[in-house]
Backbone as JSON Lines, residues from 0, in Angstrom:
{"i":0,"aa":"X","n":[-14.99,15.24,-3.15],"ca":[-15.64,15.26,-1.85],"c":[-14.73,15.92,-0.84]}
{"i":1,"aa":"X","n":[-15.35,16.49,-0.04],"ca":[-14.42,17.21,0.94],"c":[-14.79,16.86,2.31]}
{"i":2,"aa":"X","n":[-15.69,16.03,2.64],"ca":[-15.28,15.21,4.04],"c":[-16.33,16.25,4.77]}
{"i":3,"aa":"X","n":[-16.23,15.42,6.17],"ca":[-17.13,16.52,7.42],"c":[-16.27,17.94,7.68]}
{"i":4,"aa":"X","n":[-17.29,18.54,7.55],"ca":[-16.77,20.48,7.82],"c":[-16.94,21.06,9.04]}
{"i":5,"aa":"X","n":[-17.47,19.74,10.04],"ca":[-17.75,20.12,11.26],"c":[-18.28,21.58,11.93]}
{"i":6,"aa":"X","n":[-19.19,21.97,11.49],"ca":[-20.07,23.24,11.45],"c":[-19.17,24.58,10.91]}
{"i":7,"aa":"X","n":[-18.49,24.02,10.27],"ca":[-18.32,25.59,9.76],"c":[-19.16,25.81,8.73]}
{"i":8,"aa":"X","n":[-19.0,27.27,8.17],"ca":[-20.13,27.95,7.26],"c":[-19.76,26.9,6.02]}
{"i":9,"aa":"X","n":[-20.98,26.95,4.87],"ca":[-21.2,26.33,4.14],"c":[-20.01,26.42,2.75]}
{"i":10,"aa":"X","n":[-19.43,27.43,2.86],"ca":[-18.31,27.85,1.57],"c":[-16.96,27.78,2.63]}
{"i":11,"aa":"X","n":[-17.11,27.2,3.53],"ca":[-15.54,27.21,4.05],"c":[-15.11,25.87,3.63]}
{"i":12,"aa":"X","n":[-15.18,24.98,3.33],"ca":[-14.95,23.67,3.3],"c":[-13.52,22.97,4.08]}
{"i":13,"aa":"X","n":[-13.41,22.21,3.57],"ca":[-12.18,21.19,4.6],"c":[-10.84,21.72,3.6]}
{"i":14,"aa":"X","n":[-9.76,22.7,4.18],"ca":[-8.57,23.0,3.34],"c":[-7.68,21.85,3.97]}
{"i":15,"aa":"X","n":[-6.76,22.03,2.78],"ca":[-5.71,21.11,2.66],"c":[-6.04,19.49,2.66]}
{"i":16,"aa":"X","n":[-6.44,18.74,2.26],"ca":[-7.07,17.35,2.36],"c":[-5.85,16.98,1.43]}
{"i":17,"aa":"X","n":[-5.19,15.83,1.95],"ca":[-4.21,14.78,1.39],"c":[-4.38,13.47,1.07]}
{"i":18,"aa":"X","n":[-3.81,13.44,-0.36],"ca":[-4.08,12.12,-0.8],"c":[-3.01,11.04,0.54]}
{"i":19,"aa":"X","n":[-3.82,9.93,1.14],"ca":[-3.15,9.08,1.88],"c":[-1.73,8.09,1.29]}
{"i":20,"aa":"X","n":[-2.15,7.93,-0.17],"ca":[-1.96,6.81,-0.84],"c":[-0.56,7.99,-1.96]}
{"i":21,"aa":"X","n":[0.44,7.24,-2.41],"ca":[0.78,8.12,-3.53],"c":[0.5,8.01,-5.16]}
{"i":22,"aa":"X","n":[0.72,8.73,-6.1],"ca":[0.37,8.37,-7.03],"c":[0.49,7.21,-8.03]}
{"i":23,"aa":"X","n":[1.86,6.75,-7.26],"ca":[2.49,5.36,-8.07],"c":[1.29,4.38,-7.37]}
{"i":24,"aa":"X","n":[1.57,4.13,-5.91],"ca":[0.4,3.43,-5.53],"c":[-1.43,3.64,-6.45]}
{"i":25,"aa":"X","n":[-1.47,4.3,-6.45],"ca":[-2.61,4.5,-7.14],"c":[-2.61,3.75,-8.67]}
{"i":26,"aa":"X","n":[-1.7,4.18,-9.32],"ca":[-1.31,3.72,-10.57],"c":[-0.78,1.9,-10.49]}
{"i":27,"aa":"X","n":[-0.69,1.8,-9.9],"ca":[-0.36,-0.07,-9.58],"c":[-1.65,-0.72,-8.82]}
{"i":28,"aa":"X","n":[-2.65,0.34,-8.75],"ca":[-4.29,-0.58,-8.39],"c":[-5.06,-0.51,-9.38]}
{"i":29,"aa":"X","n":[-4.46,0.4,-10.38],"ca":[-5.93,0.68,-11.52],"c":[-4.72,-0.42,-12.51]}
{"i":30,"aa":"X","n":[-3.51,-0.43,-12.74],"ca":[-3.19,-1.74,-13.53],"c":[-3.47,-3.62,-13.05]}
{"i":31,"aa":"X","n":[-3.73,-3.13,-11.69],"ca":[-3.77,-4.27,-10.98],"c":[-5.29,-4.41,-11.41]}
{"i":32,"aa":"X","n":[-6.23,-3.58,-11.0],"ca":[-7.69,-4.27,-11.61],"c":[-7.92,-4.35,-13.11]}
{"i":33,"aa":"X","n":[-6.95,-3.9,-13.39],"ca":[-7.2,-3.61,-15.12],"c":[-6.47,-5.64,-15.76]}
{"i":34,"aa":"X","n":[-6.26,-5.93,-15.14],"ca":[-4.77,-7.08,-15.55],"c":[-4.88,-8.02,-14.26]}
{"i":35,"aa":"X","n":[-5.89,-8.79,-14.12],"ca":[-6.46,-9.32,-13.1],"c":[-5.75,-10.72,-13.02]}
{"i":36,"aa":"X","n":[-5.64,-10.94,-14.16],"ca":[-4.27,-12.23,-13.85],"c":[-3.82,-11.9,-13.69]}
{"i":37,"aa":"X","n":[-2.61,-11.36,-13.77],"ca":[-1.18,-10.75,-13.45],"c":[-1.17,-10.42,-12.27]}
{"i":38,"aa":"X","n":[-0.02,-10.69,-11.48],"ca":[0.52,-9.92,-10.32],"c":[1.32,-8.9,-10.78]}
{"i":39,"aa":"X","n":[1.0,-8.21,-9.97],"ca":[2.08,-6.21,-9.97],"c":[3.13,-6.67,-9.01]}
{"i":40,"aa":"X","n":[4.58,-6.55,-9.52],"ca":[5.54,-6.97,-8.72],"c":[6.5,-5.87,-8.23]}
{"i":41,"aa":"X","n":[6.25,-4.62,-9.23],"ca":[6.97,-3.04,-8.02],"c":[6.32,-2.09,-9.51]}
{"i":42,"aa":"X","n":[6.85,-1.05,-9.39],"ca":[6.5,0.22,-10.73],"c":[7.65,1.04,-10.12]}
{"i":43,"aa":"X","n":[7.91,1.96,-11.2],"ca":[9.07,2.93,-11.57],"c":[8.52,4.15,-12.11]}
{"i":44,"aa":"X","n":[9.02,5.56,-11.45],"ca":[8.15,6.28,-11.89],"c":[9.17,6.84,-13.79]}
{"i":45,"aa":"X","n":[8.42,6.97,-15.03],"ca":[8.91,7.21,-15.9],"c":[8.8,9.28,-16.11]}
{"i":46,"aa":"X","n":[7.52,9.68,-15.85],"ca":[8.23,11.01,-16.3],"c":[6.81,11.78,-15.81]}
{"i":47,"aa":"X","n":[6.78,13.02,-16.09],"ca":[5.14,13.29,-15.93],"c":[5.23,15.01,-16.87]}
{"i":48,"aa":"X","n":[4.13,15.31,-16.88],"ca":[3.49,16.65,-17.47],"c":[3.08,17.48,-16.57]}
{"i":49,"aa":"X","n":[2.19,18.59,-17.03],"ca":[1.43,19.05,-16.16],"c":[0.77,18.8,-16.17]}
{"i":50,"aa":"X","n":[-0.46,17.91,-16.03],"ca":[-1.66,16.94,-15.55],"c":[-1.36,15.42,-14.63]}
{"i":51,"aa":"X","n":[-0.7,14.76,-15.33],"ca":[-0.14,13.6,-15.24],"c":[0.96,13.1,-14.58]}
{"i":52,"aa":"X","n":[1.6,12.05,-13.95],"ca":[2.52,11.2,-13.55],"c":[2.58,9.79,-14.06]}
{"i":53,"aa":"X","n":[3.55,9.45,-15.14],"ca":[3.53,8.13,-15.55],"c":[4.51,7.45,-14.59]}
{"i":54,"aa":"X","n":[4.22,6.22,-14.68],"ca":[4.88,4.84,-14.34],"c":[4.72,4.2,-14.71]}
{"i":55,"aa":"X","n":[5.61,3.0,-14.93],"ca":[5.61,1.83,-15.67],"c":[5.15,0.59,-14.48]}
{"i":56,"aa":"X","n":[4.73,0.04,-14.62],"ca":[4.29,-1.1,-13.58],"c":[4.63,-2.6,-14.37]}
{"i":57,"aa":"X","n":[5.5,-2.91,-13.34],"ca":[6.19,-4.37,-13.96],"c":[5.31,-5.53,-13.18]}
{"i":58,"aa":"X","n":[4.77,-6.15,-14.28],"ca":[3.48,-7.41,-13.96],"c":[4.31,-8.7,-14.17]}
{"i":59,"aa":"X","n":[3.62,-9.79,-13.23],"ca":[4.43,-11.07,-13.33],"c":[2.82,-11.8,-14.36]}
{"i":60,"aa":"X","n":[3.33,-12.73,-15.02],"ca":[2.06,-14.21,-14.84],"c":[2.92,-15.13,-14.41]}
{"i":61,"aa":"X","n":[1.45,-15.45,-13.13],"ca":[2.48,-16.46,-12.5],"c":[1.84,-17.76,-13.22]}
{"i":62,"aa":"X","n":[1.03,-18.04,-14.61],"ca":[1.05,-19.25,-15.04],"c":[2.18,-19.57,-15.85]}
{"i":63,"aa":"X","n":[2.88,-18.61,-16.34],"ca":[3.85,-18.89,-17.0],"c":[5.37,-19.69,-16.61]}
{"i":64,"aa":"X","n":[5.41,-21.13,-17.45],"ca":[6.59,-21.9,-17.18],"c":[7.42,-21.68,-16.41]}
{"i":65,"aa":"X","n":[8.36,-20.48,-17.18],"ca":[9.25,-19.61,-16.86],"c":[9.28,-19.16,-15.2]}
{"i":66,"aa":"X","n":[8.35,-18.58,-15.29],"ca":[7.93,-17.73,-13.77],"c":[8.08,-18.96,-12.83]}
{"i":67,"aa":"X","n":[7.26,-19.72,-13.44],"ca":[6.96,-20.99,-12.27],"c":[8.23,-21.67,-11.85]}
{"i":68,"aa":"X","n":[8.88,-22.32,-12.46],"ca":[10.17,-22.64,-12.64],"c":[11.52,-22.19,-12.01]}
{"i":69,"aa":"X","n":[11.18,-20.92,-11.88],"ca":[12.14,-19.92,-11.62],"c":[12.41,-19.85,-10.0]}
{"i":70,"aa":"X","n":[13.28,-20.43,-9.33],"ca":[13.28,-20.23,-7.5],"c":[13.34,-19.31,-7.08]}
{"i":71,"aa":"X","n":[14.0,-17.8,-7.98],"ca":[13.42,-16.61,-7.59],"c":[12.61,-15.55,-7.49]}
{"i":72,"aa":"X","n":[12.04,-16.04,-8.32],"ca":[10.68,-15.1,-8.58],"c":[9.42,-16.0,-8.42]}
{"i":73,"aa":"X","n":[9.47,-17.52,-8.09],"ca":[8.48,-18.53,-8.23],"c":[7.61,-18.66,-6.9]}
{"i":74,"aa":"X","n":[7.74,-17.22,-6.11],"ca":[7.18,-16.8,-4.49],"c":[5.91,-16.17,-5.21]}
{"i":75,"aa":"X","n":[6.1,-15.73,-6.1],"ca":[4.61,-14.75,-6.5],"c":[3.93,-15.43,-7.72]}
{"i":76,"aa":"X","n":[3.79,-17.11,-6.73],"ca":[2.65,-17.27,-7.68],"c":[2.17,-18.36,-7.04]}
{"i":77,"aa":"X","n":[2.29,-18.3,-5.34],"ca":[1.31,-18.53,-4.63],"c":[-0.04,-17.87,-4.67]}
{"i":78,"aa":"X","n":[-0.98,-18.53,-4.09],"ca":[-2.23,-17.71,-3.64],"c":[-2.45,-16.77,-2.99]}
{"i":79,"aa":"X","n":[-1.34,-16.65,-2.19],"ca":[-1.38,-15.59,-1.23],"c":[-1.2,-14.05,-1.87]}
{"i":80,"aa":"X","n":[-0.24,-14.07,-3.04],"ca":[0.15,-13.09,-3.51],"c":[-1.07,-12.51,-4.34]}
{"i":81,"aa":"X","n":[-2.06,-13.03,-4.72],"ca":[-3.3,-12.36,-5.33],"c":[-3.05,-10.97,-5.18]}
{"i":82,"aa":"X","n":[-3.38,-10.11,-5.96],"ca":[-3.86,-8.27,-5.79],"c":[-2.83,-7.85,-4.5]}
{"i":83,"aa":"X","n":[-1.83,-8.11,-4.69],"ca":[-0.71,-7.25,-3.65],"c":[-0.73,-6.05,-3.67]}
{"i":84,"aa":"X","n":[-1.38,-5.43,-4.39],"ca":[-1.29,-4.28,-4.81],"c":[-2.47,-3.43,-4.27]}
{"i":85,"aa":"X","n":[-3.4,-4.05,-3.98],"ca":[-4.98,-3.49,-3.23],"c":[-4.3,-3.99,-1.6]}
{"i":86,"aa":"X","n":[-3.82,-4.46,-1.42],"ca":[-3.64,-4.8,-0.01],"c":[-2.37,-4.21,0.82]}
{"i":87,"aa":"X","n":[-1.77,-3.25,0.23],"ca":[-0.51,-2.11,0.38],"c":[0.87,-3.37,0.17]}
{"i":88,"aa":"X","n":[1.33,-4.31,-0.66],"ca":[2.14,-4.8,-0.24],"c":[3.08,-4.86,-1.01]}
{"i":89,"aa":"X","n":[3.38,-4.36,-2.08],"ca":[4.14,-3.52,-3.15],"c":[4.67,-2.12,-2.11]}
{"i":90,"aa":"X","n":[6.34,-2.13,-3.19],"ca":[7.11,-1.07,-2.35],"c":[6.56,0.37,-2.07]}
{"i":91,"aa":"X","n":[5.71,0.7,-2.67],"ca":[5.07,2.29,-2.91],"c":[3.9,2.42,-1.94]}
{"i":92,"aa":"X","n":[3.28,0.93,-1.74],"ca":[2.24,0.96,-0.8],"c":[2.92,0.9,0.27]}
{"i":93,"aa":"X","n":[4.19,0.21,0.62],"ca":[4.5,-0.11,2.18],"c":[5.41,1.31,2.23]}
{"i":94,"aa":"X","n":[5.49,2.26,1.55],"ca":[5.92,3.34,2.2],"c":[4.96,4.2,2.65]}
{"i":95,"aa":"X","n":[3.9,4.22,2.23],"ca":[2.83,5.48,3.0],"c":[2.37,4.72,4.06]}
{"i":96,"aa":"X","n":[2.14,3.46,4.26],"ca":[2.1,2.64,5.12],"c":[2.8,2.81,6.88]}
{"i":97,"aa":"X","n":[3.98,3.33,6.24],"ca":[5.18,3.82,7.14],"c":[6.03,2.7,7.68]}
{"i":98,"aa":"X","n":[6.13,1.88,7.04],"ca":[6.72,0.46,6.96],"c":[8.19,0.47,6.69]}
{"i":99,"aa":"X","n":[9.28,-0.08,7.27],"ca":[10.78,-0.12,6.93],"c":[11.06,-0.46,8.16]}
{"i":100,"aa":"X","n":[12.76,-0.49,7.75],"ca":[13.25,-0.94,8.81],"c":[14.32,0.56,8.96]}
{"i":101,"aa":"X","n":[14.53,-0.01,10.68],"ca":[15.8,1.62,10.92],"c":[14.79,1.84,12.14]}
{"i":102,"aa":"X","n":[15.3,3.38,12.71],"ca":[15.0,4.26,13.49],"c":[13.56,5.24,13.39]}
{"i":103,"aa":"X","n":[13.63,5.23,12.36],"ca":[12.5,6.37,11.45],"c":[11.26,5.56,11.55]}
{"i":104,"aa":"X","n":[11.15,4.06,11.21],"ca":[10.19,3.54,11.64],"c":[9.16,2.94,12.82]}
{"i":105,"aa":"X","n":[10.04,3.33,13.97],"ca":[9.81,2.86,14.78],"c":[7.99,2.8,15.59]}
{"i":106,"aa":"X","n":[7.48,3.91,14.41],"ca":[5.54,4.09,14.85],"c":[4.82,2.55,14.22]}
{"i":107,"aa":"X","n":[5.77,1.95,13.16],"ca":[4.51,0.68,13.18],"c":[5.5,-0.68,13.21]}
{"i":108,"aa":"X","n":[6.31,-0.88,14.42],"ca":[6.63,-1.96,14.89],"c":[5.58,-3.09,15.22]}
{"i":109,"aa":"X","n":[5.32,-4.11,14.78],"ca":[4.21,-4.83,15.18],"c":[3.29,-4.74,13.95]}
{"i":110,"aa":"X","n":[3.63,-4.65,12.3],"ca":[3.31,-4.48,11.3],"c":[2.69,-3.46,10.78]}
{"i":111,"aa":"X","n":[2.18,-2.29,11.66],"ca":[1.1,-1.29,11.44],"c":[0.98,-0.59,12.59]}
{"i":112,"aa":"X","n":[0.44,0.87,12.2],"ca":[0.59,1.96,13.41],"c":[-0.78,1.47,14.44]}
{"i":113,"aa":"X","n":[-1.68,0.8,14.15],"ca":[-2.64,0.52,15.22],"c":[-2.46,-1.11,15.94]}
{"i":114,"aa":"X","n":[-1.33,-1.82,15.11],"ca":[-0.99,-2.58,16.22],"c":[0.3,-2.24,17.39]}
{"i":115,"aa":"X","n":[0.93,-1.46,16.97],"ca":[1.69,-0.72,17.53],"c":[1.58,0.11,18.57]}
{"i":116,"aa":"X","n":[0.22,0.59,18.13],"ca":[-0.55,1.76,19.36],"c":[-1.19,0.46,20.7]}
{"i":117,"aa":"X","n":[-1.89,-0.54,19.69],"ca":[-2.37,-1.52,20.65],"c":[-1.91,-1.98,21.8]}
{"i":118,"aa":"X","n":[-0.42,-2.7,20.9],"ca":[0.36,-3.31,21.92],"c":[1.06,-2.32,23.01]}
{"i":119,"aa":"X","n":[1.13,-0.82,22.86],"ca":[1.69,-0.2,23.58],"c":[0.81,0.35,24.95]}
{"i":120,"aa":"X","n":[-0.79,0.4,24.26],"ca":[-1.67,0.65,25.13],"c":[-2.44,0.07,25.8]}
{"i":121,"aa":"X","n":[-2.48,-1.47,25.68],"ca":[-3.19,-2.57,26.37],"c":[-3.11,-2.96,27.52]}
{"i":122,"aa":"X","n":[-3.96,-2.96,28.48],"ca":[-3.33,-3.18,29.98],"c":[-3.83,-4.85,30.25]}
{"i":123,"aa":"X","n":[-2.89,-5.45,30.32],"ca":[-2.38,-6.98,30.64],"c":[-3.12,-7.25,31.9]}
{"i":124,"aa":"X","n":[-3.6,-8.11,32.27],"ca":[-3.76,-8.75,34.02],"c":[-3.96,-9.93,34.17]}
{"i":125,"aa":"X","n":[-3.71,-10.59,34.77],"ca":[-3.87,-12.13,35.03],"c":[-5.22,-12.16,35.51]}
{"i":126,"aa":"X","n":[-6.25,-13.54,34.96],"ca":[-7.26,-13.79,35.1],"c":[-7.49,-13.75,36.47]}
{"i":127,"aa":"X","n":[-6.57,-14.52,37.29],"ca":[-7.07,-14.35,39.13],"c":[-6.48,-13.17,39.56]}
{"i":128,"aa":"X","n":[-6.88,-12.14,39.84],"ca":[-5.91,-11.2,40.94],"c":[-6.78,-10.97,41.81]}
């Protein structure tokens, strides 16, 4: 699909269109729906071709003893952690995200670039003036 062409002629279409998301991200939502118990806990990229980009995607179960048991890894197997991976919160998602810490990040202070824009653009007033 190539999106609105906003009246240009019918064979011009929309150039340059970018994937938002990167390919590892992509690849840690189709293991994530594929492996619906499991939590996706990061991926590594392993190698690629000319078609392809592999990664390995490292899955937790959080029913497992072990996991459960464990005080460091025993965070991802709350409820909350469900499909981290559809919800950008894996390392590959919180970088297109534009998420970090430092200088470089400074567009989504306030968790995200539209609360960021919000809080910067909201005009405040006290109920009586």
């Amino acid at each position: 699909k190539k999106g609105n062409t906003s009246g240009k002629p019918v064979n011009e279409g929309v150039n340059a269109l970018k994937n938002q998301r990167s390919n590892q991200a992509i690849a840690e939502e189709r293991v994530g729906r594929a492996n619906g118990a499991l939590r996706v806990l990061n991926s590594y990229w392993v190698g690629h071709d000319s078609t392809f980009s592999f990664y390995e995607v490292i899955c937790v179960d959080p029913m497992h003893n072990a996991i459960r048991n464990d005080p460091k890894i025993n965070w991802i197997c709350s409820a909350k952690q469900k499909h981290r991976e559809m919800r950008g919160l894996t390392s590959a998602n919180k970088k297109s995200r534009g998420l970090g810490k430092g200088h470089r990040f400074n567009q989504t202070i306030g968790g995200s670039r539209r609360a960021c824009w919000k809080r910067n653009n909201k005009q405040e007033m006290h109920r009586k003036r």
